[in-house]
N, C-alpha and C positions, 0 to 999 in steps of 0.2 A: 685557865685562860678563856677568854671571851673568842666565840669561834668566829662572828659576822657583828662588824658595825655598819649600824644604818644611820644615814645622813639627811636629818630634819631641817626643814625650813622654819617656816612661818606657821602658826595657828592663830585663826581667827576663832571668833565670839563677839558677842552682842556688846562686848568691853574694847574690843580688837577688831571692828567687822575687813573684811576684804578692800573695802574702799578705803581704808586705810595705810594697805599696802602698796609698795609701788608694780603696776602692771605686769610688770617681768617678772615679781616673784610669785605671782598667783599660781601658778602650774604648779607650783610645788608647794604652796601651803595647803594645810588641813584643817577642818574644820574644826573645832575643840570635842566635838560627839565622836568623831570619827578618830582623834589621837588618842581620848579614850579606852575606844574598843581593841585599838591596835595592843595600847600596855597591857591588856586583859589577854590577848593572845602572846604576850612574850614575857611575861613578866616571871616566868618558870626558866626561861632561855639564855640560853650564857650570849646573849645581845651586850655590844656597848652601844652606846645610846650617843649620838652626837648632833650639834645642830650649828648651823652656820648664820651669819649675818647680826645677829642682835634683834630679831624681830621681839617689838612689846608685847608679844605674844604668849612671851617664853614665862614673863613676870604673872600677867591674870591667867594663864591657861595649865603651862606644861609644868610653871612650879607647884601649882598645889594638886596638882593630877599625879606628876611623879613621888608626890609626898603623900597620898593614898594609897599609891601600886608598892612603895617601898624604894624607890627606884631610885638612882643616881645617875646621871648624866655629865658630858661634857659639852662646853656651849664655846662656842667660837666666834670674838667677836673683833670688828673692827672699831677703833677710836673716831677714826675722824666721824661715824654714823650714830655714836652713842649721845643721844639726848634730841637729837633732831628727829621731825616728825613722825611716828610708826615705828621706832625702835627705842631699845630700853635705854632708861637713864643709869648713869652709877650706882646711886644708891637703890636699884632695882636690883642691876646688878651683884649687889652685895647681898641682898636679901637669898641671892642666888647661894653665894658660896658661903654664906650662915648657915643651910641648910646642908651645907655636906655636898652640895656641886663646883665643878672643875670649871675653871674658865680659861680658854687658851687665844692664839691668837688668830688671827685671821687677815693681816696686813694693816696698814695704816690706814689707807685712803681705799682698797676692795678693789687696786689695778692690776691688772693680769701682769704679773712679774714680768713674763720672756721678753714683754713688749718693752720693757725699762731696761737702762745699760746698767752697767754694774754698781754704781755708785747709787742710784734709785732703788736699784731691789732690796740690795744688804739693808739700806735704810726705812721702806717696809717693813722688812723684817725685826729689825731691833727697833726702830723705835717704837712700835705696835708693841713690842713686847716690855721695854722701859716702860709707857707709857700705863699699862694694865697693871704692870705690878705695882708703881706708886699710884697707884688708885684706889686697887684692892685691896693693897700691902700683901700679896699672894708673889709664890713664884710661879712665871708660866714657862712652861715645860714644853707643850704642845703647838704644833701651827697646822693650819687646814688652808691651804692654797688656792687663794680667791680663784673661782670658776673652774677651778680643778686645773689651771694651768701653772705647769711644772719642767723640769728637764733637770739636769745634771746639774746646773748652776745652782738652780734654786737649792738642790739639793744640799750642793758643799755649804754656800752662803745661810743654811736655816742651822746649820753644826757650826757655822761660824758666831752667829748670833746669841747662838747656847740652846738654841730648842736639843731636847731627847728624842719628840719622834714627831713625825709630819703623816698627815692623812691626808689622801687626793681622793680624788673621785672613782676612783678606777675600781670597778665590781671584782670581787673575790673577795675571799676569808683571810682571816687576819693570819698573819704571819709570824710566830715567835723568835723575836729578833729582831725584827727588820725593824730600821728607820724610819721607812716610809711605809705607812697601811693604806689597805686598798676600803672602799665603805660603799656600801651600798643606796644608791637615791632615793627616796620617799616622798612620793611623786599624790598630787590631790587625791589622784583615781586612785589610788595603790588601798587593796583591801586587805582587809584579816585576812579570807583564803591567800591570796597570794603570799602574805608572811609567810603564813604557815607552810606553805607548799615550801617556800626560800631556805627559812632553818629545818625544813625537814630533807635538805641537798635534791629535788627534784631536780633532773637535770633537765628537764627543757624551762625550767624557770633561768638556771644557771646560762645555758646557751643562747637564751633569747637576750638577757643582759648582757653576755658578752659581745651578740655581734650585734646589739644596740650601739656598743661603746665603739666597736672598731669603726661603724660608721660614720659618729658625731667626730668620732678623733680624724677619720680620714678626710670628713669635710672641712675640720676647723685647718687641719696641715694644708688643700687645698686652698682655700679659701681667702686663709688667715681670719685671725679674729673679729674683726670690722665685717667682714665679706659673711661668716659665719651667723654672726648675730643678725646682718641684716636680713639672711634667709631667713632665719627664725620666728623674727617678727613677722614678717610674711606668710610664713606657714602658721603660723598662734593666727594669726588673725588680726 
């Protein structure tokens, strides 16, 4: 079993550049030199490999980089963002799972579940997942919870849809069994040493993740998510 999954954005390149991305996802894309050197450090690592949003990055960049390292990956994406500007189209997509990569789902439309009543989430949920499988002709199995926002509902409602297992954002090692895994963020700055310090269980890499996480969570619970985001912007600049 895979002991730590890491959770990718966006990779640019001179095919991908940054300006191409939307503003908000910049903190966490990487450059293609630098995603790279990361496979060159885990590529021995019982890592799963997963990536969110549908960035066209994943097509010129991470597919033919993971298909030198040997690697396999799971890609999480949403419909309504597949073909529009900076993210992959279908038959990008396909090129993905011709290759021996998973494609799971990531909502319909990339709105924070909680914030929807019950009759809107359930249908994120399934029709994102309808949706990819008569596209791909794949069954998806998986879901990764736009922005990492999650609770108990989402929970029953993604076992209601048919997913097997849900990834959030929440830092820890994977857990044999469980429904929902926890994945680690992969953030611009984020170097080789630091990987490697991560899967080699460093505990003050481990500790400083987690009271990373109790923060953003306790801001986003004060907050709420409108109040949360618009610190953000604030603090990015």
């Amino acid at each position: 079993m895979k002991s730590v999954a890491l959770m990718y954005h966006g990779i640019s390149s001179a095919q991908h550049p940054p300006s191409a991305m939307p503003a908000e996802d910049l903190p966490y894309a990487l450059e293609e030199q630098a995603f790279s050197r990361h496979l060159k450090c885990i590529s021995a690592a019982p890592v799963l490999l997963t990536f969110d949003d549908g960035d066209a990055g994943w097509y010129y960049s991470a597919l033919p980089l993971l298909e030198k390292a040997g690697l396999r990956a799971l890609f999480f994406v949403t419909p309504a963002l597949i073909g529009t500007p900076g993210y992959c189209s279908w038959e990008q997509l396909h090129a993905l799972v011709e290759a021996g990569h998973q494609v799971g789902s990531h909502g319909m439309t990339h709105r924070f579940l909680p914030d929807l009543d019950e009759q809107d989430c359930l249908q994120e949920l399934s029709a994102s997942k309808q949706e990819i499988e008569k596209r791909l002709g794949i069954s998806v199995e998986s879901v990764s919870f736009p922005g990492g926002r999650y609770g108990a509902r989402e929970l029953a409602f993604a076992r209601r849809a048919g997913y097997r297992q849900c990834y959030s954002s929440v830092p820890g090692r994977l857990q044999e069994k469980a429904f929902c895994q926890p994945r680690v963020a992969v953030r611009a700055q984020t170097s080789e040493a630091w990987l490697v310090q991560l899967l080699q269980g460093h505990w003050r890499v481990w500790l400083a993740l987690r009271g990373s996480y109790l923060v953003k969570a306790t801001l986003k619970k004060l907050l709420g998510n409108r109040g949360y985001h618009a610190l953000y912007r604030i603090a990015r600049g």
